[in-house]
N, C-alpha and C positions, 0 to 999 in steps of 0.2 A: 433591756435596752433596745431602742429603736433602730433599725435597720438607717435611717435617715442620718440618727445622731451616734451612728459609731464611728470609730477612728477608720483613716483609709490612708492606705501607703503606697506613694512610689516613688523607687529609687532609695534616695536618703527623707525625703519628703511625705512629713506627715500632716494629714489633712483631718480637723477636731471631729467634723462631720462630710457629711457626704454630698452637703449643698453647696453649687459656684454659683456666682455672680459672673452673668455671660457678659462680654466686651459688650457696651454700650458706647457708641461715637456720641459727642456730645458736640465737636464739630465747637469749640471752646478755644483752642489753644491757637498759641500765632506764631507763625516759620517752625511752627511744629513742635515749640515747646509747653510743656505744662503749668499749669498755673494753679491760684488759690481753687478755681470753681473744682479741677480735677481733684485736690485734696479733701476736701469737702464730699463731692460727690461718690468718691471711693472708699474717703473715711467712713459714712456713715454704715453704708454694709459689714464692714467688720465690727461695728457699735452694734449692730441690728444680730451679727450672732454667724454671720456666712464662713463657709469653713474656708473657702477657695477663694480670691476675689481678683480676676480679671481686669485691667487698664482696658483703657480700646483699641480698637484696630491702629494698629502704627505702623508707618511708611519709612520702609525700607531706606528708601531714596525720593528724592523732593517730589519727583516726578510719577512717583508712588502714590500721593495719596489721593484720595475719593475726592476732597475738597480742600478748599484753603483751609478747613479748620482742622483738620487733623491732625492727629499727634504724629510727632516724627522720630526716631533713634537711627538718621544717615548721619549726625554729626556729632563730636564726641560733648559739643556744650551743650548737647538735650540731657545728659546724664543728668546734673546737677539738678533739673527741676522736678526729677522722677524720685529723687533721693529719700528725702522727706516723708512723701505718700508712703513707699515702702516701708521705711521704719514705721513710721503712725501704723499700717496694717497687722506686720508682726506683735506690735508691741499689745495689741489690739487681743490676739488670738487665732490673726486671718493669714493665709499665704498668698503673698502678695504673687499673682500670673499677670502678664501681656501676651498679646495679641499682638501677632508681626504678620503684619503682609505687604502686597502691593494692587493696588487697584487694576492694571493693565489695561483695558481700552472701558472701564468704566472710571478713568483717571479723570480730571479736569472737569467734575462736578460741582452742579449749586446743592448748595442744604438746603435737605429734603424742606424746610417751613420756607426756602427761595422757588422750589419746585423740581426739586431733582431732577433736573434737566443741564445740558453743557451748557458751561460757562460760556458766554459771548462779552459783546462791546458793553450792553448792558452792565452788567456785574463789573467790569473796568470803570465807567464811567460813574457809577452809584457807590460800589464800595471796594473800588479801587485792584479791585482781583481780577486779573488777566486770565486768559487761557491757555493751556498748553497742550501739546502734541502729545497724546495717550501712545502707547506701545503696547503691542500684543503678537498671540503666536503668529495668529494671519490678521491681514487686512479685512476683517468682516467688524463694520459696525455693532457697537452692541445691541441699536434698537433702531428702527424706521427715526430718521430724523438727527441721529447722534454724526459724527463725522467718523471717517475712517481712520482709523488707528494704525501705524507704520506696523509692519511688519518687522519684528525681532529679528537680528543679527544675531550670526554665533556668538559675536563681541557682544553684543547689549545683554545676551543670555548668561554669557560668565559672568556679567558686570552684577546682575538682580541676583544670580547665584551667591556672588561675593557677597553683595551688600547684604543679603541676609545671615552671614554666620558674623560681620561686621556689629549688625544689628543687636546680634546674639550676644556677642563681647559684651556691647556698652548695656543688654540687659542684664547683665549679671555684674558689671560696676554699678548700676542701680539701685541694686538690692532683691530683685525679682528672683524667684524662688523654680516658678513654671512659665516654659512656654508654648503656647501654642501658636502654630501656622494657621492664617487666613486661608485655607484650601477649598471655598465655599462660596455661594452666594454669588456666582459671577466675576469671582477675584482673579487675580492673574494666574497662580495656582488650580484652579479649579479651571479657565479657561485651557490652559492645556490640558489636562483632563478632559474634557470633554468634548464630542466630535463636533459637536453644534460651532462650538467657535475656534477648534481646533483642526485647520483645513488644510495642515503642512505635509509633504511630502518626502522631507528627509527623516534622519532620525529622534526629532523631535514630535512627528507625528505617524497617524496613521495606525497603528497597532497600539492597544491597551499598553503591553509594554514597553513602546516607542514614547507614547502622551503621557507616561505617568513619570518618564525621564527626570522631567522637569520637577517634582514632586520629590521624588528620591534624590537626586542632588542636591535639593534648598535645605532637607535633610542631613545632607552628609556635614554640608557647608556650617549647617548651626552645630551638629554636633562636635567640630573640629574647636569650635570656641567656646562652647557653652559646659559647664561643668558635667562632669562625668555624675557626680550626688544628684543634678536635679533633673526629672524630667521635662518629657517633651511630648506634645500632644498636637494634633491636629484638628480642623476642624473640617470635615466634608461635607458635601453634598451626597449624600448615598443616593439619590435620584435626580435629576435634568425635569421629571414630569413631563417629559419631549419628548416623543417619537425622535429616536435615532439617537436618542442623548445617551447618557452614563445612566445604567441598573446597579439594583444595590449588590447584585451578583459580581459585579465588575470591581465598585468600593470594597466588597472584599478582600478582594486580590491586591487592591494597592493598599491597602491597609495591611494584606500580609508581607508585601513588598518594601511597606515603610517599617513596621515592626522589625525586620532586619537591619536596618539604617539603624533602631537605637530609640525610635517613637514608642512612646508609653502608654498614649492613650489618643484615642479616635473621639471627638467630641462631632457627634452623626445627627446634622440639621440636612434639610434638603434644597433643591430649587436655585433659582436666579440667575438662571445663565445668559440671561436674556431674551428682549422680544424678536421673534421672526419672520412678523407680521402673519401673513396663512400660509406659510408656506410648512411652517410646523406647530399646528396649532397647540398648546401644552394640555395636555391630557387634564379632567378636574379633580384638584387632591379634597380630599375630606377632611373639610377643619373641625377635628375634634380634641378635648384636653389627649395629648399625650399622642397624638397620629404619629409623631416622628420616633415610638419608642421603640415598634419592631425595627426599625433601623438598627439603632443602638444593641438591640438581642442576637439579631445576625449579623452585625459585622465581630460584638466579642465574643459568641459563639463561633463562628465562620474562622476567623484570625486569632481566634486564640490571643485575644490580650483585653484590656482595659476597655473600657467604654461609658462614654457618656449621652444621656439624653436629655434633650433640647426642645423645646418650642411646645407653648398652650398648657403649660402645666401651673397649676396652681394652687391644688390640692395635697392639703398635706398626706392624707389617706391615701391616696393616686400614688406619689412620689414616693412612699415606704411601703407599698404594695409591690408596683415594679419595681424594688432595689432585694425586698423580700424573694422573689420569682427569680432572683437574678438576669432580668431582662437589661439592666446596667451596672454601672460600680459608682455614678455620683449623678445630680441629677443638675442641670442648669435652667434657673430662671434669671429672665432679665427683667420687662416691665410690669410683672406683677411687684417686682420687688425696688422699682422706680415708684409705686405707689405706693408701697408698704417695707420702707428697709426693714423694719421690725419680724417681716414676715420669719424667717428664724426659730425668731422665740415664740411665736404663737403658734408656730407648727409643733413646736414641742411639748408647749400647754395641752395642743388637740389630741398629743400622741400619749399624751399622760405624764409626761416630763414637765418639769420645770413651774411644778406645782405654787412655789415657794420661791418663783423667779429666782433663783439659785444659778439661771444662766445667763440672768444678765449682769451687764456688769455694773459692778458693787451701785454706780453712783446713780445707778438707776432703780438697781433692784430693791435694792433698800427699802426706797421710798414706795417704792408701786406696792412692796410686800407690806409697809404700815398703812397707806393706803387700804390696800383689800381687807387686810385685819378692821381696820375702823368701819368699814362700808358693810363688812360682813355683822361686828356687833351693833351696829344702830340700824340693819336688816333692808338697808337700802340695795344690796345684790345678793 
């Protein structure tokens, strides 16, 4: 058996293989609830064969999220449009995870196809979406040109603290199985984390174990609500690529930090904490299949827990090489598998599995299996 297509456990939570389906924003839904595209869109990966499958990034609080399209769990009527999708994934063979975070001063975004830029009068006056006031640890912009973002209160601080173990609750009336924190990417989470846009002077900044506060609280706050059987995963940045930013030497540490909170697994992508014009120019990373995979080897060697790897992966060979090496424990693709839900089953065909599509399901396999039998006897493949 494949390294790829064995079982993986944690907690009470068992995973068929070792493939996730990474949050993909789809920037679809309205005042933050789900709809038929997200069922569809989600269903199809668990059709396609994914052991894990991810919702997207979800807002805490309204003021939470990246864009007007995002999905929201700050009010208890998001429950009911999430409901559905879950069961469809389970029934599927998939474990249905979300994505909870909060955007913090990259809040009050257009979709990326409007120009990922803030929101203005434009976007009001064409399609009707206002802008709002981003919050973060400090008042630093996220990029030449974005507006300044208030500065967090100790009160706004408990508030995002609360709202995520809130969040947590109404995920597991859902039906969601895993969750992972948005800790990445430039999110709110990750902005305290990192010094680049974390410029505070009391005990929310300033020291590694000062800036990762914020991190281990949003922590403590989901674990207070979130079922004791299911895990909890993050997702970091193990690098800034910044002069002055976060090392994955440092991801270590709050990954061993968070692992005491009750966090099961570190999902280790890197980057986006934003631009800072010259003043710190980002160092250049090397885009190749799998660059982010010694992250994922040093933080669960380093912290001693789970790990997942992220970003440029495509190959099926690649992904059950490194899981073989124990360089991770699952491996996540996103838009190779936006092209290909099916990708799954054809990694298992390459790996020598699934000879006799035996893994898919019935009302496909069937057919593709009389299919290849007929193609094979009238010598057309």
């Amino acid at each position: 058996m494949a390294v790829l297509f064995s079982p993986f456990t944690l907690r009470d939570v068992t995973f068929k293989n070792r493939i996730a389906v990474s949050p993909m924003s789809q920037y679809r839904a309205a005042g933050g609830h789900a709809n038929d595209w997200h069922t569809v869109h989600l269903g199809r990966f668990a059709l396609g064969g994914a052991g894990l499958v991810y919702a997207e990034a979800t807002a805490v609080e309204a003021d939470g999220r990246r864009t007007h399209g995002d999905l929201g769990l700050w009010d208890d009527a998001q429950v009911a449009g999430l409901q559905p999708i879950t069961a469809f994934l389970e029934r599927e063979g998939a474990v249905p995870g979300i994505q909870l975070g909060h955007a913090g001063r990259k809040a009050s975004e257009r979709r990326p196809w409007h120009g990922e830029t803030p929101v203005d009068a434009e976007d009001e006056a064409e399609r009707d979406e206002a802008p709002w006031t981003a919050i973060a640890p400090s008042a630093v912009p996220y990029a030449d040109g974005w507006p300044t973002p208030a500065e967090m209160t100790e009160d706004d601080i408990a508030r995002v603290v609360a709202a995520f173990g809130d969040a947590a609750r109404r995920s597991a009336e859902a039906g969601f199985k895993v969750i992972e924190v948005y800790a990445a990417h430039g999110f709110l989470v990750h902005q305290f984390l990192s010094p680049i846009a974390n410029r505070r002077e009391d005990r929310w900044g300033g020291s590694m174990e000062n800036r990762r506060r914020f991190a281990v609280e949003v922590a403590r706050s989901i674990r207070r609500h979130w079922p004791e059987r299911y895990p909890l995963a993050f997702r970091l940045s193990a690098t800034d690529w910044v002069d002055g930013g976060i090392e994955v030497e440092e991801t270590v540490d709050v990954a061993a930090a968070l692992k005491a909170e009750g966090v099961d697994m570190i999902d280790c992508s890197s980057g986006g904490i934003g631009g800072q014009g010259d003043r710190n120019r980002p160092r250049r990373m090397t885009l190749a299949q799998g660059f982010q995979v010694p992250f994922a080897a040093r933080v669960r060697d380093g912290a001693d827990m789970a790990a997942m790897a992220v970003g440029f992966l495509w190959d099926a060979k690649v992904c059950e090489d490194l899981l073989a090496a124990g360089q991770a424990d699952m491996v996540a693709l996103a838009r190779e598998l936006l092209d290909n839900p099916n990708w799954p089953q054809h990694a298992a065909a390459e790996l020598g599995l699934n000879g006799d599509f035996g893994l898919w399901p019935i009302e496909s396999g069937w057919w593709l299996q009389k299919r290849d039998r007929l193609s094979r006897k009238l010598g057309l493949r």
